[in-house]
Every structure is written in structure tokens, then in C-alpha cells.
C-alpha positions as CSV (number, residue, x, y, z in Angstrom):
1,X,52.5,63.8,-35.2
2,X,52.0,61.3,-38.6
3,X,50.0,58.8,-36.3
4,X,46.4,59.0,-35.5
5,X,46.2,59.9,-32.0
6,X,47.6,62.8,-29.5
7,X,47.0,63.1,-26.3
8,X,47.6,64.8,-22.9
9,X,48.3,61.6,-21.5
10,X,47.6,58.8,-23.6
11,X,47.2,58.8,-27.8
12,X,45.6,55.5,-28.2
13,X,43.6,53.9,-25.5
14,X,41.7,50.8,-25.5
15,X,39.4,49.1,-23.0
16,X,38.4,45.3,-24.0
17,X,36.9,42.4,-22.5
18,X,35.7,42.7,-18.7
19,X,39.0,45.4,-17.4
20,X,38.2,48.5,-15.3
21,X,40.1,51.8,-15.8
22,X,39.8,54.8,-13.8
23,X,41.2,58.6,-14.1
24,X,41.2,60.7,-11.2
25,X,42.5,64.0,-10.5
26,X,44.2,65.1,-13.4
27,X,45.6,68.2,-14.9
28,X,46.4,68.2,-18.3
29,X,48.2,71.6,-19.2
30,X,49.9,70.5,-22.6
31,X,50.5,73.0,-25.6
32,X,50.0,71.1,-28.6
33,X,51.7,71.0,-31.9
34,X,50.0,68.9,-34.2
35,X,48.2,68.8,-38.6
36,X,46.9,65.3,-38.0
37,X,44.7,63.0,-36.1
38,X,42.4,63.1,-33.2
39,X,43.3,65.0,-30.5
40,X,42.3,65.4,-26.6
41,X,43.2,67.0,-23.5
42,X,43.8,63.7,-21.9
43,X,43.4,61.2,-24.2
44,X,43.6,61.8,-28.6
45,X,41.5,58.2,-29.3
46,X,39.3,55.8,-27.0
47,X,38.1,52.5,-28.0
48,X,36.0,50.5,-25.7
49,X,34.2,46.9,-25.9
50,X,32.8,43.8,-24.1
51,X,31.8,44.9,-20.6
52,X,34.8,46.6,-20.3
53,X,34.3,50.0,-17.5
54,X,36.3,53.4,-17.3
55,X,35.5,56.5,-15.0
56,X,36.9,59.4,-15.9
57,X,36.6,62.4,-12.8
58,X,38.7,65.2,-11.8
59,X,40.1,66.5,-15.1
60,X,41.1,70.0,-15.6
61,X,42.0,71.0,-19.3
62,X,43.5,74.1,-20.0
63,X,43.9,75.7,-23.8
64,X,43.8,73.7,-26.6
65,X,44.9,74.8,-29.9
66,X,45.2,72.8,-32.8
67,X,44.0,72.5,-36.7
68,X,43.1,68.9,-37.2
69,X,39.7,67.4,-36.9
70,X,37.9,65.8,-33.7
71,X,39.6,67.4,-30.9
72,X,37.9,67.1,-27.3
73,X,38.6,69.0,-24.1
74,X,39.0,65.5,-22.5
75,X,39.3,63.1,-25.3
76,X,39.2,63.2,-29.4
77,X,37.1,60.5,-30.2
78,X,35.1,57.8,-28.3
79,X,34.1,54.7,-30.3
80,X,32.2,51.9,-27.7
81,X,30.5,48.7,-28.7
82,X,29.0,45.8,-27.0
83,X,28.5,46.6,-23.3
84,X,30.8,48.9,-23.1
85,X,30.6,51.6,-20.0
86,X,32.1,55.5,-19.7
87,X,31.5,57.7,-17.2
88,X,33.2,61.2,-17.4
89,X,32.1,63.7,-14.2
90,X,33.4,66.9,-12.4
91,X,35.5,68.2,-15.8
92,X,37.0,71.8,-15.6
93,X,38.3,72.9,-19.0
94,X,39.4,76.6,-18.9
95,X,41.0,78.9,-21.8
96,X,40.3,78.3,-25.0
97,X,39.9,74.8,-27.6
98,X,40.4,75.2,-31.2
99,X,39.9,72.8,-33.8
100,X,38.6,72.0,-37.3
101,X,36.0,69.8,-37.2
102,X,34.0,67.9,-34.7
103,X,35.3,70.1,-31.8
104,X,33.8,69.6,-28.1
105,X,34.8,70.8,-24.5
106,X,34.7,67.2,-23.4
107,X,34.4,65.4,-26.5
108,X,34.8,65.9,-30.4
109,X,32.9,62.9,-31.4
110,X,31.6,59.6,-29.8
111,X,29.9,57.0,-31.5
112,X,28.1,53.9,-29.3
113,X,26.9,51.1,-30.6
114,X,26.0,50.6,-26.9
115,X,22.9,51.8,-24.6
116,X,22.1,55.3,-24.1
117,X,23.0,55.1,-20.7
118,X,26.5,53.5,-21.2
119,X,28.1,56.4,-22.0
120,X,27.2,59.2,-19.7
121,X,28.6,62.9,-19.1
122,X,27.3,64.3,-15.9
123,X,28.0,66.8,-13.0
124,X,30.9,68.8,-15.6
125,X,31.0,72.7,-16.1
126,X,32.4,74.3,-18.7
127,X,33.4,77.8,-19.4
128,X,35.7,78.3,-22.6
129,X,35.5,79.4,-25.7
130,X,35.7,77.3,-28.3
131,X,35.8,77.3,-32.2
132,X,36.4,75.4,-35.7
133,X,34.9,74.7,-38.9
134,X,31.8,72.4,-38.1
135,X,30.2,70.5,-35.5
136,X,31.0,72.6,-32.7
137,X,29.6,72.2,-29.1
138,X,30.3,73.4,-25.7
139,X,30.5,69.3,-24.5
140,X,30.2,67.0,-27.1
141,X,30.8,68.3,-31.3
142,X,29.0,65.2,-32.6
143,X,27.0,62.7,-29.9
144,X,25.6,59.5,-30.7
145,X,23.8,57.5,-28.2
146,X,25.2,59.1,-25.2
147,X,23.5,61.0,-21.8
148,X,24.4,64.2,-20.8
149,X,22.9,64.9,-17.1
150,X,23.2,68.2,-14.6
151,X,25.7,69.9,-16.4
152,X,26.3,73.7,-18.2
153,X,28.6,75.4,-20.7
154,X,29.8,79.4,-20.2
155,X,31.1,80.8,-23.1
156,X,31.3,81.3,-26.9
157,X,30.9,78.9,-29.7
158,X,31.6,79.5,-32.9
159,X,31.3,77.3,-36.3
160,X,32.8,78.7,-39.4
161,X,30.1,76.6,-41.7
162,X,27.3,74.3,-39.4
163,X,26.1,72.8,-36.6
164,X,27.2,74.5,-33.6
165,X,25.0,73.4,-29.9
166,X,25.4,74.8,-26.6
167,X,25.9,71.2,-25.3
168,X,26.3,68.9,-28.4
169,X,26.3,70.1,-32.0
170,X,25.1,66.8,-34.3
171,X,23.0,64.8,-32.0
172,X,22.0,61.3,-32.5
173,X,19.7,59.0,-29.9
174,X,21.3,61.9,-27.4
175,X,19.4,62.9,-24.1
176,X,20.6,66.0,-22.5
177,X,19.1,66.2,-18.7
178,X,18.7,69.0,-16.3
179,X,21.8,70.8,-18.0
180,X,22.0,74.3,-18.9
181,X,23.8,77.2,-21.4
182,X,24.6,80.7,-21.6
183,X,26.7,82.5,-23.7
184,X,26.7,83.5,-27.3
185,X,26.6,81.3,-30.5
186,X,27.8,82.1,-33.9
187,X,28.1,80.4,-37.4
188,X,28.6,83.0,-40.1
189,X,28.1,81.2,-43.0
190,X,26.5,78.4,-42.5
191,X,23.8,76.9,-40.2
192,X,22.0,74.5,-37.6
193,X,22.7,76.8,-34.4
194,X,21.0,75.8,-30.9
195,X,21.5,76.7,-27.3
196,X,21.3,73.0,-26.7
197,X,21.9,70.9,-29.6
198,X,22.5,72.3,-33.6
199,X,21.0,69.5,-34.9
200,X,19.1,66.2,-33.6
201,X,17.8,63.4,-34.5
202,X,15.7,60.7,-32.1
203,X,17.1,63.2,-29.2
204,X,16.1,64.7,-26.0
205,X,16.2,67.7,-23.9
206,X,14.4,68.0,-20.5
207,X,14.0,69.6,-17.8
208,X,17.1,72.0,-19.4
209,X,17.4,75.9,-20.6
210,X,19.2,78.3,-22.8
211,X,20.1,81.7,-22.4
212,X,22.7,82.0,-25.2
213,X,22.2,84.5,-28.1
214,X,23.0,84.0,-31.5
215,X,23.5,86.0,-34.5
216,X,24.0,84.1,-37.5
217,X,23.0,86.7,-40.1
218,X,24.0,84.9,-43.2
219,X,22.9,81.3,-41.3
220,X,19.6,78.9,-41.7
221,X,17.8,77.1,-38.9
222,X,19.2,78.7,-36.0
223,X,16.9,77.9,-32.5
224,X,17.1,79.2,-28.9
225,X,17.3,75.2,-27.8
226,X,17.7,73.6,-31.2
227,X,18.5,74.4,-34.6
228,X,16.9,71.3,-35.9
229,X,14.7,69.2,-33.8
230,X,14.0,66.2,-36.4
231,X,12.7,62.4,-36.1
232,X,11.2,62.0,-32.8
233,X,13.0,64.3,-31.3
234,X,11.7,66.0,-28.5
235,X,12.0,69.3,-26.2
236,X,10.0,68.2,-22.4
237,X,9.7,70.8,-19.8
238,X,12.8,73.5,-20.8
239,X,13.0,77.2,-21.6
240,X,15.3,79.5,-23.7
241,X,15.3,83.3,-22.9
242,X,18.4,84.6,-25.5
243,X,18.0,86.5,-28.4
244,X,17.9,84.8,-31.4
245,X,19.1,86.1,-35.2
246,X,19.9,84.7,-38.7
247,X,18.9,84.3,-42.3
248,X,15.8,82.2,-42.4
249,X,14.4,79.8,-39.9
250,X,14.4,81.2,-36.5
251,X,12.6,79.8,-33.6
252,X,12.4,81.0,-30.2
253,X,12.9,77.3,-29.2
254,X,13.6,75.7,-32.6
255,X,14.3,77.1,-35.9
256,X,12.8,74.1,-38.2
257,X,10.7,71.3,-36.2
258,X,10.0,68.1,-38.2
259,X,8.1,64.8,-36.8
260,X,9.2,66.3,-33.2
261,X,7.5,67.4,-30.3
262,X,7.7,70.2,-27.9
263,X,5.6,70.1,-24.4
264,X,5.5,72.4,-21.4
265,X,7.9,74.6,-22.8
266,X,8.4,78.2,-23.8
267,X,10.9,81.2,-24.6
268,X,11.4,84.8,-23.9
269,X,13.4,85.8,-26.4
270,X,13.4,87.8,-29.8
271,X,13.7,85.5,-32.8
272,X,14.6,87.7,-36.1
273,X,14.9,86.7,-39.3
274,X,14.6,87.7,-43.3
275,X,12.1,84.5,-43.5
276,X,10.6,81.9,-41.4
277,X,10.1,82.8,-38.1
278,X,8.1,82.1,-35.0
279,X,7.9,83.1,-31.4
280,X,8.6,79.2,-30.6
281,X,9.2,77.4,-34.2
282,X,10.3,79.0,-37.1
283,X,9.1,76.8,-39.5
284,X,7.8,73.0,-39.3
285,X,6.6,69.8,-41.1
286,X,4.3,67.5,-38.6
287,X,5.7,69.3,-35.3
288,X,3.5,69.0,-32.3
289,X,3.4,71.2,-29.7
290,X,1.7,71.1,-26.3
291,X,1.2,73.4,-23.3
């Protein structure tokens, strides 16, 4: 496809003014051909303004297999402004989802210029296996001001260069709630590998855990919640118990830890690395941690 947009269902789908939209019970077992464009299970690109509202419950996504960038279990990419709503609950995505970059099991990359809890991801289980070049994540590959609540991914990940997470791999204003991972995390060459995000930035996990393992020998900044917790970003009442291995900057909960905090928390796991390394924090630059 020469256009911008695949999908399941739908390529290009947009939600304006005051409308309401709903998708219920829907399977979505497509095999895809495509070398350009975002790309999703149900729909390949979702725009979404004013106070416009769409529900999204149901969905089951089998194998998805495809080398362009920004390809979601569910959709390819979300851009929502204004007062914008999107709720997405009770996804089953099964087999296998392949992209390049900015690959998720729900979603490859969403971008709100709306409140946190506009665009919200909850009650959804995953177990697949999913893989591509960067940003790489069990729900969301990149996540910006979004909320992801009571919800798990079963499988592998694996990000040929960076930021691969358990839940969302690049996150931005993100809070992930009461969720959970296990599994096994991989970027070989590369970095910025968590059980629950890669990377983040003004984010939040609580009340969540990690039991993925990860060996990223050649890697950097590789955590068993976050790879890097940056910029207020904080870890509240979690765990991770996996086994955690790369280059340099390895952290039982996060590899590197800068202006973040971390609070009644704690890990189980072995953190290995040539350089860098700490039970909870492999390295840090104003990090505090409490209880």
C-alpha cells in the first residue's frame, strides 16, 4: 500500500467535534502485505479532537507481520488533541507482531495533547511475542500522556537497537497502574531495556511488578522495571524478581535513575553487568530512594 494507513478494518480513522464511536467484539485475523505506513490490527491511523469519544472492547488480533514503522496490535498510531477521549479494554492479541519501529501489542505510538486520563488502556492481556528495530513494548512502543491500568504482557520482546518495555518502551507523562509482566527481554545491540517501561520521562509505575529477564550483553541501561527512570519519574509500591544482564548500567529495579524517585519498592533478582551495577539502581544522578 503507497498510502499511509492499513488496517484490519479501517486505514484512516478520524473522530472530530462531539461524535461517539464504539468497537465491540471484533476479530481481526488479516495477513498483511505491506513496505509503508502505519499499520494496526484494527485500525493503521487514529486521529481524534474536540470532545469527540471512542471505546474500543472486544478485540482479538491474531499475527501481524509486517516491515514498516508504527505498527500496533490494535491500531498504528493514535494522535488526540483537545478533549479528546479513547478507551481500549479486554484486548486479546495472540501469535506474533512484527514491525520496524515503534511496535506495540496494542499500540505502536500515541501522542495526546490531551489529559492523562483521556486516553486509557485498561483490563487487556497480552501474550505474543513481538519484535522490531526500536521502541518495542508489550502494549504501547512509544506512550505519551496516556494510562495504562490492571493489565499484563506474556511473552518475548525483542529490540534490534533500543528501548524495549514490558508495557511501554519510550514513555512520556505515562502512568502504568496495577499492571504486570513476565517474560524475557532482549536488545542485542543497543539499550534502554525494562520490565515495565525502557525509557521514561515524567512517568509512573505503581502498585505494578516484573518478573521478565533480560540479557542484553552488548546493551546499556537495562532495569528489572525501567531502563531509564528520568525527570520526575517515579517507581511507588512495585517489585521486579527476573534476572537481569547487559553491558553497563544494571539495576535490580532501574539501570540509570536521574531526578527520579523510587519508594516502597524492591527486587529479587540478579543484576549483572561489566560496569555500573546495583542491587536496586545501577547507577544515578539526584535519585531518591525510600523504604
Amino acid at each position: 500500500n503507497d498510502d499511509d494507513a492499513i488496517g484490519g478494518l479501517i486505514g484512516d480513522f478520524e473522530s472530530n467535534d462531539d461524535s461517539t464511536t464504539s468497537f465491540d467484539v471484533i476479530s481481526a485475523d488479516t495477513t498483511f502485505v505491506a513496505s509503508y505506513g502505519r499499520l494496526g490490527g484494527l485500525i493503521g491511523k487514529f486521529d481524534s479532537y474536540g470532545n469527540s469519544s471512542v471505546d474500543i472492547s472486544g478485540v482479538t488480533v491474531d499475527t501481524i507481520d509486517a516491515d514498516v514503522s508504527t505498527v500496533g496490535g490494535v491500531i498504528g498510531e493514535v494522535d488526540m488533541e483537545d478533549d479528546a477521549t479513547l478507551n481500549i479494554e479486554n484486548i486479546t492479541v495472540t501469535g506474533y507482531i512484527s514491525g520496524d519501529s515503534e511496535v506495540g501489542g496494542i499500540i505502536g505510538e500515541l501522542d495526546s495533547d490531551a489529559n492523562q486520563e483521556n486516553a486509557v488502556i485498561r483490563d487487556t492481556h497480552i501474550e505474543a511475542d513481538i519484535d522490531g528495530y526500536s521502541s518495542v513494548a508489550g502494549l504501547v512502543g512509544e506512550g505519551d500522556t496516556m494510562q495504562i491500568r490492571n493489565s499484563s504482557y506474556q511473552g518475548t520482546l525483542t529490540a534490534e537497537d533500543s528501548y524495549v518495555g514490558g508495557i511501554i518502551g519510550q514513555a512520556d507523562y505515562a502512568l502504568v497502574y496495577k499492571s504486570w509482566t513476565t517474560g524475557t527481554l532482549d536488545s542485542p545491540s543497543g539499550g534502554y531495556v525494562g520490565g515495565i517501561f525502557g525509557e521514561s520521562y515524567y512517568s509512573t509505575i505503581d502498585e505494578s511488578y516484573s518478573t521478565m529477564t533480560s540479557d542484553a550483553s552488548s546493551s546499556s541501561y537495562v532495569g528489572g522495571l525501567a531502563g531509564y527512570l528520568s525527570y520526575e519519574s517515579e517507581i511507588n509500591n512495585s517489585y521486579a524478581r527476573g534476572n537481569q544482564s547487559a553491558g553497563s548500567y544494571v539495576g535490580g529495579l532501574a539501570g540509570y535513575c536521574e531526578e527520579a524517585t523510587i519508594t516502597n519498592s524492591y527486587a529479587t533478582g540478579q543484576a549483572s553487568a561489566e560496569g555500573g551495577t546495583g542491587g536496586l539502581v545501577g547507577d544515578d544522578s539526584d535519585c531518591t530512594l525510600t523504604n
